[in-house]
N, C-alpha and C positions, 0 to 999 in steps of 0.2 A: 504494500500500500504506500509506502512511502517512498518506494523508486517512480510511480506517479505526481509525487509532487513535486514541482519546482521550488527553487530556494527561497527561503523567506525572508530574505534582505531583498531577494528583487521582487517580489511579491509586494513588498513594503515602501520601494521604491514606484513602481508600477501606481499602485493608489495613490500616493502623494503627489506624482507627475500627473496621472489622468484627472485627480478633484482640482487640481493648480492651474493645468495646462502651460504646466510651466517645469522643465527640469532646474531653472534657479530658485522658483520657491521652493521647490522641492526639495533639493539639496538644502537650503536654508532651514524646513523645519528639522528634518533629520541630521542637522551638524555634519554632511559629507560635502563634499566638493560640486560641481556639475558634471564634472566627467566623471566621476562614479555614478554618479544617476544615470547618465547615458551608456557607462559602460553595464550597469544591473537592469537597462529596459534591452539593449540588445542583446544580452547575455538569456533572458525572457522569452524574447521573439524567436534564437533561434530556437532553445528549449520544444518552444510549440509550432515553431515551424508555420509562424504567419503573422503579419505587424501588428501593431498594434495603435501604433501614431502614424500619423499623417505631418511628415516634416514640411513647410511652409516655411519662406522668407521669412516672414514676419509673426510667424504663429504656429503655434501645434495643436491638433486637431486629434482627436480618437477617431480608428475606423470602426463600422460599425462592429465587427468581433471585439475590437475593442472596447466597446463603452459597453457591452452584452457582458464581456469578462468583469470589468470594473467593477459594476453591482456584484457582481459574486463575489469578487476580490473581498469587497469593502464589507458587505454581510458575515463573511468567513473569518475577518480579522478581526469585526467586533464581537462577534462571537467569541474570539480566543481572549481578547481583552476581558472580556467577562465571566468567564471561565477562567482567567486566571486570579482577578480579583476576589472572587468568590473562596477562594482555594486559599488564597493568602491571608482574607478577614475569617474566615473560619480556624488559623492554626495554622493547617496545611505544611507545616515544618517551617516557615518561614519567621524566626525571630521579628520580636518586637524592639523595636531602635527607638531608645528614650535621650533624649539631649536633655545633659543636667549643669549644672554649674555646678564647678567644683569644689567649692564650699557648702553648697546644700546637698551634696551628693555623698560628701565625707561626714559630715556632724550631723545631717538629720536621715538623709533616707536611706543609707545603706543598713543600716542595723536594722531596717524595717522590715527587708525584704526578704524574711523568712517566712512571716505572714504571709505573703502574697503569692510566696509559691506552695505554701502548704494550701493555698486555697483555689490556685487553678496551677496544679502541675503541669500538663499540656503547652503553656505557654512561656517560652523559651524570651528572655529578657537580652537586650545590648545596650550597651550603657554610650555615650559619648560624651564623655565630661568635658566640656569647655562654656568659656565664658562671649565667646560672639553669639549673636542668634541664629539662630536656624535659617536657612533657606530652604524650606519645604519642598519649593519648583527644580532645584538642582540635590538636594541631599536627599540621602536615603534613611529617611528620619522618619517616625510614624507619629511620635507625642514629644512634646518637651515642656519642662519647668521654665517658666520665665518669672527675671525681677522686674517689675515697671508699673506702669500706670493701668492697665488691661486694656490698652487701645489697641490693637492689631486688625489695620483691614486685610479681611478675605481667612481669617483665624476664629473659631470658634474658642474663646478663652472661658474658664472658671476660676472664682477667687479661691484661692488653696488657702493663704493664712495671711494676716497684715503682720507688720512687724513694730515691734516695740524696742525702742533703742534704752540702756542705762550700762554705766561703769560696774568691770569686771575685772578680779583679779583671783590671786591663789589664795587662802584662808591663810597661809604663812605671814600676807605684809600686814594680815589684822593685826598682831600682836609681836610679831619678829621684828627685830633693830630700832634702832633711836626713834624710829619715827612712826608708829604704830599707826594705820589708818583708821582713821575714828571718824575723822568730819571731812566732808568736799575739802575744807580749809587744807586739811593735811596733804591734800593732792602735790601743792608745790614740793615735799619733799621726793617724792616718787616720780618716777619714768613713765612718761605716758606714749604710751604704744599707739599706731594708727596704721587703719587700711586704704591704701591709695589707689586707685581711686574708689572712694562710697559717697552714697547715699546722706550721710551723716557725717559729722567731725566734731570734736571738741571744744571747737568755740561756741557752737551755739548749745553744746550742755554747761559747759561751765559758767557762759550766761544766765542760764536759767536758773542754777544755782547760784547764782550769787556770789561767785565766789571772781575773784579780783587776785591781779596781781601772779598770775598762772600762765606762761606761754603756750599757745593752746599748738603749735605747731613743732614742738622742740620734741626730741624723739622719734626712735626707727620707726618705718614705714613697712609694712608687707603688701602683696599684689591680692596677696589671696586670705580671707579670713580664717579657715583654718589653719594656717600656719602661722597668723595670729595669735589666733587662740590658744596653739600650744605653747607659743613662748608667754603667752599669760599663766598656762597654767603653771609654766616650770619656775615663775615667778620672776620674770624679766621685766615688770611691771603693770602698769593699770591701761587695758583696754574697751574702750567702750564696746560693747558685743551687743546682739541683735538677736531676740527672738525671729526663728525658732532653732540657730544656729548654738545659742549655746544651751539650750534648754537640757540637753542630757545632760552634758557638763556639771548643770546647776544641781540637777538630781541626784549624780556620784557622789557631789562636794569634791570634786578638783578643780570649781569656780566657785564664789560666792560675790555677791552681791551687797556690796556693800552699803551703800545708800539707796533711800527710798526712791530719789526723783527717775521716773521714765518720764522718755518722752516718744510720741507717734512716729512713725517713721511716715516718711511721704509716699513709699513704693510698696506695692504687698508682690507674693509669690500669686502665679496664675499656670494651670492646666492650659498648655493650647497645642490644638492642632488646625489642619485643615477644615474647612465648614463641611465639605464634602464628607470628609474620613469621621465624622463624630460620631455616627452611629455606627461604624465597626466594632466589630464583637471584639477583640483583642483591644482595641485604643478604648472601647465603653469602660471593659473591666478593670484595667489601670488606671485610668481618671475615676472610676467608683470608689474603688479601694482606695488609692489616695487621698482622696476628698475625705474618706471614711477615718481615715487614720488622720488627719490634718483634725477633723471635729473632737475625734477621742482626745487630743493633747488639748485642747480647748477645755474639752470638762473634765478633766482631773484636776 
């Protein structure tokens, strides 16, 4: 059965040329050349041993065998496009590709994800940790975490968690060396640690505190918050940390929180994918579950 059918790059070529009438748009949606388009329509012709265009000056035309095939063509390939979509939203062996940032992928959702495969084993997870966004139209990404505002056109987004900014440090500088931290005031004696670039920084906490006479810029900088947060915990000094990043930390007691003042963060976390892809049975079940696990840390 399969030494009847011709190849499916010229097949693919074939429709794209006959819906264009054109082998440069052609070539243009498929990212090939125009000589490859013309070399996989003649490669086609002899295949079946009769044209299939009508070459013109100025224009390309289907013969009538031609544009008799095309509809077949075209019905045969969305058929497989559909057929394979279906295969892929049901399981079908084809992992699911989550883009995370890699802050929120280290301190809050990795330790999560024993749940979620005790709960649907079948569904095979890929992780892509980075911090640019997604390009859905060229990556091969199914769902992703984002930090921002939940503006995304042509993105189906969910609010996962808002974040809550307040100073963090080791339980050791409560009460270790000359200078025990008791009050915001005591900040000047300590190292304040900062993530660059965020959302948040220490001048506008230490304004709200009250507190005066504190460089709110002096001290090392890290890219990334979990690597932050470890040199907080090792006790390198005081960082402002961010629900829901330090939130296990908090619960260990290898952070504590020393003063009362939080304040809102402007960006919360959001579920998004394609508007298209939202009701896929593999991108449903991981936006359920997470949303589900994002609510349970809410009410404990």
């Amino acid at each position: 059965m399969v030494d009847r059918l011709p190849p499916l790059k010229a097949l693919r070529a074939f429709e794209a040329a006959g819906r264009h009438l054109s082998f440069t748009r052609a070539a243009n949606e498929l990212h090939v050349t125009q000589a490859a388009i013309s070399h996989q329509i003649k490669a086609l012709e002899t295949w079946l041993d009769l044209p299939l265009f009508k070459r013109l000056n100025r224009a390309l035309l289907l013969t009538e065998p031609g544009q008799q095939y095309l509809q077949s063509v075209r019905k045969a390939l969305e058929l497989l496009a559909d057929a394979t979509q279906q295969i892929v939203a049901t399981g079908g062996g084809h992992p699911l590709t989550i883009s995370v940032m890699p802050s929120f992928g280290a301190k809050w959702l990795v330790s999560r994800l024993v749940q979620f495969s005790q709960q649907h084993p079948d569904i095979d997870l890929r992780f892509a940790a980075e911090d640019k966004l997604t390009d859905f139209t060229r990556e091969d990404v199914d769902i992703a975490i984002r930090f921002g505002q939940g503006s995304w056109p042509g993105l189906h987004a969910a609010l996962l968690m808002r974040q809550d900014v307040f100073p963090v440090c080791s339980p050791r500088l409560l009460e270790d060396g000359p200078h025990p931290l008791r009050s915001p005031d005591d900040l000047r004696h300590h190292v304040l640690l900062h993530e660059r670039p965020a959302s948040y920084d220490w001048r506008t906490w230490l304004l709200a505190a009250g507190v005066e006479g504190v460089d709110p810029i002096r001290g090392p900088s890290f890219s990334h918050a979990h690597v932050l947060l470890q040199a907080t915990i090792d006790g390198q000094g005081v960082a402002l940390g961010a629900t829901p990043l330090v939130d296990d930390d908090l619960a260990a007691g290898r952070l504590v929180k020393p003063f009362e003042l939080t304040l809102p963060g402007e960006w919360a976390y959001y579920v998004v994918c394609p508007e298209e892809r939202a009701g896929e049975p593999n991108v449903e079940a991981f936006r359920d579950w997470i949303l589900a696990e994002a609510r349970q840390d809410r009410d404990l």
